[in-house]
VOROKOL-521312 format. One record per residue (C-alpha): residue in three letters; chain; y, z, x. Coordinates in steps of 0.2 Angstrom, whole numbers, padded with zeros to 4 digits, m for minus. Each point is the difference from the previous one (the first is absolute). Layout:
BEGIN
+--------+--------+-------+-------+-------+
: residu : chaine :    c2 :    c3 :    c1 :
+--------+--------+-------+-------+-------+
:    ALA :      A :     Y :     Z :     X :
...
+--------+--------+-------+-------+-------+
end
This chain:
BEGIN
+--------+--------+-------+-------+-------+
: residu : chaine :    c2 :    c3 :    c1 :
+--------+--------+-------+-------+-------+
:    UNK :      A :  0493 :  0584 :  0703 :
:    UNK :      A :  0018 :  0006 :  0008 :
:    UNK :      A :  0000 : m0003 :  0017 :
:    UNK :      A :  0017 :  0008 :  0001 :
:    UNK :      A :  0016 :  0004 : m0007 :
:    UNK :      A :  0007 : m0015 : m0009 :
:    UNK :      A : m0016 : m0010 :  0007 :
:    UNK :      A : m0008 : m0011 : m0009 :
:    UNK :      A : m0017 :  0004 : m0012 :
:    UNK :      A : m0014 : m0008 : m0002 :
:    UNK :      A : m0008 :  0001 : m0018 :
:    UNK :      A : m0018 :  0001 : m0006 :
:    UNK :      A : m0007 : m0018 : m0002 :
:    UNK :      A : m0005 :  0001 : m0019 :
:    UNK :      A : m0019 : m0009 : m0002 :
:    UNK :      A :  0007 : m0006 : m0016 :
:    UNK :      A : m0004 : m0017 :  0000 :
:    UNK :      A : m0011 : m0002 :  0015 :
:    UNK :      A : m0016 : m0005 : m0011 :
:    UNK :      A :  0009 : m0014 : m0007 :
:    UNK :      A : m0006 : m0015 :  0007 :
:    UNK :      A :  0012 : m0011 : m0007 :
:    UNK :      A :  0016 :  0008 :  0008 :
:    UNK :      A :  0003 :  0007 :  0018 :
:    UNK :      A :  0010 :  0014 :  0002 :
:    UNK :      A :  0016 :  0000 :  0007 :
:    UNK :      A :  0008 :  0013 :  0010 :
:    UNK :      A :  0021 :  0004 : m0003 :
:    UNK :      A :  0009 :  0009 :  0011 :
:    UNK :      A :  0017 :  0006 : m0009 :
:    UNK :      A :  0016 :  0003 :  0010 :
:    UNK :      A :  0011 :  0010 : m0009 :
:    UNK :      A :  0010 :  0015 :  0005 :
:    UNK :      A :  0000 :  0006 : m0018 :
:    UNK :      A : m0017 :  0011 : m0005 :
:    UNK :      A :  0003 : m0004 : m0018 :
:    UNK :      A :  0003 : m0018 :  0001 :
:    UNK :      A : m0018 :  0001 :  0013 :
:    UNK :      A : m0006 :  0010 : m0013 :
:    UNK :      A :  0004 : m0012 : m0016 :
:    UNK :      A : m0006 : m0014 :  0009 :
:    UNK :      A : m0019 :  0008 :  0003 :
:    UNK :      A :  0001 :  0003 : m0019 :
:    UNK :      A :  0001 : m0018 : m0003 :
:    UNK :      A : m0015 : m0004 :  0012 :
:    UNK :      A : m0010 :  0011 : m0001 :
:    UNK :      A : m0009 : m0008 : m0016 :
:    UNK :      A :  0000 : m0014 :  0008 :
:    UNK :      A : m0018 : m0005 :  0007 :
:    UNK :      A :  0007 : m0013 :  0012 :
:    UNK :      A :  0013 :  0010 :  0009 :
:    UNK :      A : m0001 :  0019 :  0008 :
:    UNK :      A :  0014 :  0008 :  0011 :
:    UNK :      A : m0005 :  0003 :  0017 :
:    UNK :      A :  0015 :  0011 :  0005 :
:    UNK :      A :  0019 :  0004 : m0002 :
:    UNK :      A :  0015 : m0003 :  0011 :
:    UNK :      A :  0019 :  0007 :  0000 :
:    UNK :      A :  0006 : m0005 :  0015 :
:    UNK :      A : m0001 : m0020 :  0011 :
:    UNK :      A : m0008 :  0009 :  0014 :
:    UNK :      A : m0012 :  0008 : m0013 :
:    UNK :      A : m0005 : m0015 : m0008 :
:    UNK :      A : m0004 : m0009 :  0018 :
:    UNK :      A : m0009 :  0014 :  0005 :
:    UNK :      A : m0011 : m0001 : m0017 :
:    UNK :      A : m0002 : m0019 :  0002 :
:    UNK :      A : m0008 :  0003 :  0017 :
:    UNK :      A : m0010 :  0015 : m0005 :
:    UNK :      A : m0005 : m0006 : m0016 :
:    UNK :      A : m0002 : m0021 : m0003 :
:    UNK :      A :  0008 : m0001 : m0017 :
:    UNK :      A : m0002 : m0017 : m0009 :
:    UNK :      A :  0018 : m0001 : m0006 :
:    UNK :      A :  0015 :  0012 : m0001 :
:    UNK :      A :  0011 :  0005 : m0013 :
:    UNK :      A :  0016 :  0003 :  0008 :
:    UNK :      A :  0019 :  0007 : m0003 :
:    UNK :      A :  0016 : m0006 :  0006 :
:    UNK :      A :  0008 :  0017 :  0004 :
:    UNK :      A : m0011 :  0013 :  0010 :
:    UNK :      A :  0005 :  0018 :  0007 :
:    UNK :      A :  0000 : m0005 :  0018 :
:    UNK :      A :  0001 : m0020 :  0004 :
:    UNK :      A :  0002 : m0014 : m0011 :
:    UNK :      A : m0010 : m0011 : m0012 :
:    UNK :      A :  0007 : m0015 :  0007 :
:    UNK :      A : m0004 :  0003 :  0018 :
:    UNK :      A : m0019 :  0007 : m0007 :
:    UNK :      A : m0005 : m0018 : m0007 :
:    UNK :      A :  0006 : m0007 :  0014 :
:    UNK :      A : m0009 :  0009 :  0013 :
:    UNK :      A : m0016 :  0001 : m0012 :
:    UNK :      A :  0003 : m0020 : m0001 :
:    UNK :      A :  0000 : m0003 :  0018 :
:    UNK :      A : m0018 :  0011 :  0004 :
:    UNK :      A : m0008 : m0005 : m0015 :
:    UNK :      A :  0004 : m0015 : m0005 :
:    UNK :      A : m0014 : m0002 : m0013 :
:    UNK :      A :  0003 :  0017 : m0008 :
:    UNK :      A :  0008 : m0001 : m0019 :
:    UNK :      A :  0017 :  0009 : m0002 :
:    UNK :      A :  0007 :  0003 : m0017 :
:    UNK :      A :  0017 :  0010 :  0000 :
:    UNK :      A :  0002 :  0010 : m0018 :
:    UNK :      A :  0019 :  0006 :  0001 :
:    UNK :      A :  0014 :  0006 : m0010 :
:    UNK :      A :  0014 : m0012 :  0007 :
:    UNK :      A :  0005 : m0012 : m0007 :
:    UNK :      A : m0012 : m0017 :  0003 :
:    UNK :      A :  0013 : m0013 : m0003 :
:    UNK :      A :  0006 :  0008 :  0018 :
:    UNK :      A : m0017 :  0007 :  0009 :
:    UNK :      A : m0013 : m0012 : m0007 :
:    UNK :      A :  0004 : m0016 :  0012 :
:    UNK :      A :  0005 :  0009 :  0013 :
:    UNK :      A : m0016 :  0010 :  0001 :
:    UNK :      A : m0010 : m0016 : m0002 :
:    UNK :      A :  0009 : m0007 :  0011 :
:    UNK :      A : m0006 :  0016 :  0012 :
:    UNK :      A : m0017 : m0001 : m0003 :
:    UNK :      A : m0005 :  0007 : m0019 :
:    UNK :      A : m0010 : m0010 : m0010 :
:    UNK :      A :  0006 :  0008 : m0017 :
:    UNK :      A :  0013 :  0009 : m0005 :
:    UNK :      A :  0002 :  0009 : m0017 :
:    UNK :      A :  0010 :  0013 : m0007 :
:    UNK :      A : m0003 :  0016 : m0005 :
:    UNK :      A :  0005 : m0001 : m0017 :
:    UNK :      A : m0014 : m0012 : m0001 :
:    UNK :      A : m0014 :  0007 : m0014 :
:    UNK :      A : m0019 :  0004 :  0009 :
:    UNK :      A : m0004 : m0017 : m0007 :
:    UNK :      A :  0011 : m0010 :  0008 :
:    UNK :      A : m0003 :  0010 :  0016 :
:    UNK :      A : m0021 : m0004 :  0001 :
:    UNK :      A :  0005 : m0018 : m0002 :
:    UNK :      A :  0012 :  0002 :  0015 :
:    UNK :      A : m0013 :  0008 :  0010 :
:    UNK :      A : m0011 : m0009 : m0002 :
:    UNK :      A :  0005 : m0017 :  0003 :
:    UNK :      A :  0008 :  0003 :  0015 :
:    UNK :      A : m0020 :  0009 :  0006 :
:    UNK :      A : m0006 : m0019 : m0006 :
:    UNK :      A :  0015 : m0009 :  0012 :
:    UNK :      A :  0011 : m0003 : m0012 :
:    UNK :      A :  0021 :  0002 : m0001 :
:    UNK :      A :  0007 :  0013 : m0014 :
:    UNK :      A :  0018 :  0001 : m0004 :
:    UNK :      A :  0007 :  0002 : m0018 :
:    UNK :      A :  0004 : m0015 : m0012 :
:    UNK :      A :  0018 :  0003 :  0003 :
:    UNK :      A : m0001 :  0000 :  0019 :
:    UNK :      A : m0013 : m0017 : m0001 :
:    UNK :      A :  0015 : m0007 : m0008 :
:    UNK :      A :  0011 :  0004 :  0009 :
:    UNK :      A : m0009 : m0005 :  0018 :
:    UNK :      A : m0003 : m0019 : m0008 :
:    UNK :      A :  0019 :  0000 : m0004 :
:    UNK :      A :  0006 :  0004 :  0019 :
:    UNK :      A : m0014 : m0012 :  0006 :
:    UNK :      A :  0007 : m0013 : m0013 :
:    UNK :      A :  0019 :  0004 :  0002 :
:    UNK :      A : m0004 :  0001 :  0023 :
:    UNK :      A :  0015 :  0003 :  0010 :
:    UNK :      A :  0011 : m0001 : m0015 :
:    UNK :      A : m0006 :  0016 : m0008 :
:    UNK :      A :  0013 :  0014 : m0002 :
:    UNK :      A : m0005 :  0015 : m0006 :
:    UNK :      A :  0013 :  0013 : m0010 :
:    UNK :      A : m0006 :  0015 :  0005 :
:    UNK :      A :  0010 :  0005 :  0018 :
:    UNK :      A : m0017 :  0012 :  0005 :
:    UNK :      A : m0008 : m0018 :  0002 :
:    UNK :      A :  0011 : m0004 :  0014 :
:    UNK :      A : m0007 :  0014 :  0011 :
:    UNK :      A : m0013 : m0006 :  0013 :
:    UNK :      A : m0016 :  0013 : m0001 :
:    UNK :      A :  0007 :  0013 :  0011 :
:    UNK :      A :  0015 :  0002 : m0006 :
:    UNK :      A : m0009 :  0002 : m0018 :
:    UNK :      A : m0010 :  0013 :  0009 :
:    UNK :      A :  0016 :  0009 :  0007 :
:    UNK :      A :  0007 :  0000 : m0017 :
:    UNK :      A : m0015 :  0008 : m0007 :
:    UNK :      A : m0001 :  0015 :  0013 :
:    UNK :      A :  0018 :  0003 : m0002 :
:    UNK :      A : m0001 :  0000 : m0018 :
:    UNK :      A : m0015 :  0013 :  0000 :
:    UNK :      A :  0014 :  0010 :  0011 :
:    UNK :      A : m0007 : m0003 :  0020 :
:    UNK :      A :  0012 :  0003 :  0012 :
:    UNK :      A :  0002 : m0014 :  0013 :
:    UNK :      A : m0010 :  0008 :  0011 :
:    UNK :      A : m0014 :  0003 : m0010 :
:    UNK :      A :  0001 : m0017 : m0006 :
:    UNK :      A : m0003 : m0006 :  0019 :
:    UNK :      A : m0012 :  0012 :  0002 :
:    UNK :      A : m0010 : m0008 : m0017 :
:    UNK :      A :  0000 : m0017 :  0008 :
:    UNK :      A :  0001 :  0001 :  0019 :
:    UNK :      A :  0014 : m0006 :  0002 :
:    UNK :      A :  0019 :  0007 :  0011 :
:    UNK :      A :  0011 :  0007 : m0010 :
:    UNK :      A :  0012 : m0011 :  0008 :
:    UNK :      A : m0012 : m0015 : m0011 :
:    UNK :      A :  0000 :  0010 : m0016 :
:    UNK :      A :  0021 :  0001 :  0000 :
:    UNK :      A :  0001 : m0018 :  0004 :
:    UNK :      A : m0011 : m0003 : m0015 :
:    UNK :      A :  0011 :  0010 : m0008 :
:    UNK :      A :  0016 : m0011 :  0003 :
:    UNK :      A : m0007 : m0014 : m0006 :
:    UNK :      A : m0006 :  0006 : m0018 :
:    UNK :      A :  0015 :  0007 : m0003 :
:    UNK :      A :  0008 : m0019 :  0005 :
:    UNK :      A : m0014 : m0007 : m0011 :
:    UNK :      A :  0003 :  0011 : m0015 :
:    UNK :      A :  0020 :  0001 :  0002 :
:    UNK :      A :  0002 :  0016 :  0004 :
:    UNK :      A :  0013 :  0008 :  0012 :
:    UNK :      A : m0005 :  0017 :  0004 :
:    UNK :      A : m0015 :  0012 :  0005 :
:    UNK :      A :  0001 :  0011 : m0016 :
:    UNK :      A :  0000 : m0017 : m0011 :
:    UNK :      A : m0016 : m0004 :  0007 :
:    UNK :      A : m0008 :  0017 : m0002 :
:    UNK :      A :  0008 :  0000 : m0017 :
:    UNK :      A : m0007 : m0018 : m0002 :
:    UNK :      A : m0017 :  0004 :  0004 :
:    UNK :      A : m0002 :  0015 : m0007 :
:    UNK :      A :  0003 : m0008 : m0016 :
:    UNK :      A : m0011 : m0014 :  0001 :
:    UNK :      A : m0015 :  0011 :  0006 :
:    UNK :      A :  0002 :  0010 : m0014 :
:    UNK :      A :  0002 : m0011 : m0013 :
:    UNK :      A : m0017 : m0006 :  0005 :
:    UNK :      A : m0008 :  0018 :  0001 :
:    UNK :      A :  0005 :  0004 : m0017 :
:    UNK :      A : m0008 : m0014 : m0008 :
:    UNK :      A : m0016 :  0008 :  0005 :
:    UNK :      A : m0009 :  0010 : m0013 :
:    UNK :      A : m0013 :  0012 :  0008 :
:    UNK :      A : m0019 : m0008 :  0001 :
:    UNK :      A : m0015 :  0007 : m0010 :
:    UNK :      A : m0014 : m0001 : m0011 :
:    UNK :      A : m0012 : m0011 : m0001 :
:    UNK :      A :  0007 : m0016 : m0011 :
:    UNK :      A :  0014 : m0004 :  0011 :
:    UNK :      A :  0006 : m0001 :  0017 :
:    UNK :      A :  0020 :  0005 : m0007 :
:    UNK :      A :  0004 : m0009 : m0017 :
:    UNK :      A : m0005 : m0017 :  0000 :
:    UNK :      A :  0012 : m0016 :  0004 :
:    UNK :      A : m0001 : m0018 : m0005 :
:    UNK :      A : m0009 : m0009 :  0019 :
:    UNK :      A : m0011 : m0012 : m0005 :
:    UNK :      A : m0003 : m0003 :  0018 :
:    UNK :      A :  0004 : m0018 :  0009 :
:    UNK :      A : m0012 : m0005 :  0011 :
+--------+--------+-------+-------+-------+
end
């Protein structure tokens, strides 16, 4: 059902699977402002006699709407959303339902996203790239309690919890505290400052001091640099995303065999 332009929809609740005694069926909510990527993602569950998709989300407001309307088991979840922030969606999700499973499915790169959104809230988080496979595994362990990240972020988690204070990462994106990453991310998708503000309720006069300090962070001396800066690192991630569909994948698959 639409409920109104850009609103989100509630789906038809499959009885596939509801005669199976030996398996409840779990309601998924997806939160994605891309209708093929929603699209590719019912293909890979609707098979599935465990899991049905209770409705569809573009937008954060959307999707907390949907929670409310709808009492979905867990959600599947991206970082970036036509109107508000992935980020500030587990968050908020977090703090009203604190027993509800997240799992963010994204383009970005994990070795950046994954922690932080773990650190938000998420209880998985797994890549798009990721084959159909890989992404049932994720779901469901994080509907049974569990923690998913990829191998290669396991690792990496255990090494900055062995290396403690003395870890120092390479990468300069690493230095930026979670709202400044989200700033670089709306600028990079080409927000203005305002509509940035506007996006995270915050004063403009907040956003431009975020601002000052990425480019400080990142070595960079003018406003153009960073809009150049961004813009480069946003789009190196959106082209390393092939378009979803058909049924035996998600995208084409990636090594994660999933670190608990």
């Amino acid at each position: 059902m639409m409920a109104a332009s850009n609103s989100w929809m509630r789906s038809s609740v499959s009885q596939a699977g509801t005669n199976n005694a030996k398996r409840k069926v779990r309601r998924v909510l997806i939160v994605d402002d891309h209708p093929i990527v929603r699209q590719g993602l019912r293909r890979v569950m609707e098979n599935e006699e465990d899991l049905t998709v209770c409705g569809e989300a573009e937008t954060a407001r959307d999707a907390r709407t949907a929670i409310k309307e709808l009492n979905p088991d867990v959600i599947i979840a991206d970082i970036s959303l036509k109107q508000g922030d992935g980020i500030e969606l587990v968050r908020d999700v977090r703090a009203h339902y604190p027993q509800l499973p997240i799992l963010v499915l994204s383009m970005h790169d994990e070795t950046i996203y994954a922690e932080r959104m773990l650190s938000a809230g998420a209880n998985g988080y797994i890549m798009k790239q990721a084959a159909s496979e890989q992404f049932l595994i994720a779901l469901r362990r994080v509907l049974d309690g569990g923690i998913y990240v990829s191998e290669a972020v396991g690792n990496n988690m255990i090494q900055k919890f062995a290396a403690g204070g003395a870890y120092i990462s390479a990468n300069p994106i690493d230095r930026l505290s979670n709202r400044e990453l989200q700033i670089l991310h709306m600028i990079g998708k080409g927000m203005s400052t305002r509509e940035t503000a506007q996006s995270l309720n915050l004063s403009i006069k907040t956003v431009e001091s975020h601002r000052q300090r990425i480019k400080r962070k990142l070595n960079l001396t003018t406003g153009t640099q960073l809009v150049q800066y961004a813009v480069n690192w946003f789009t190196g991630r959106e082209a390393g995303s092939p378009l979803h569909g058909g049924r035996d994948a998600v995208v084409p698959p990636v090594d994660a065999s999933g670190a608990a």
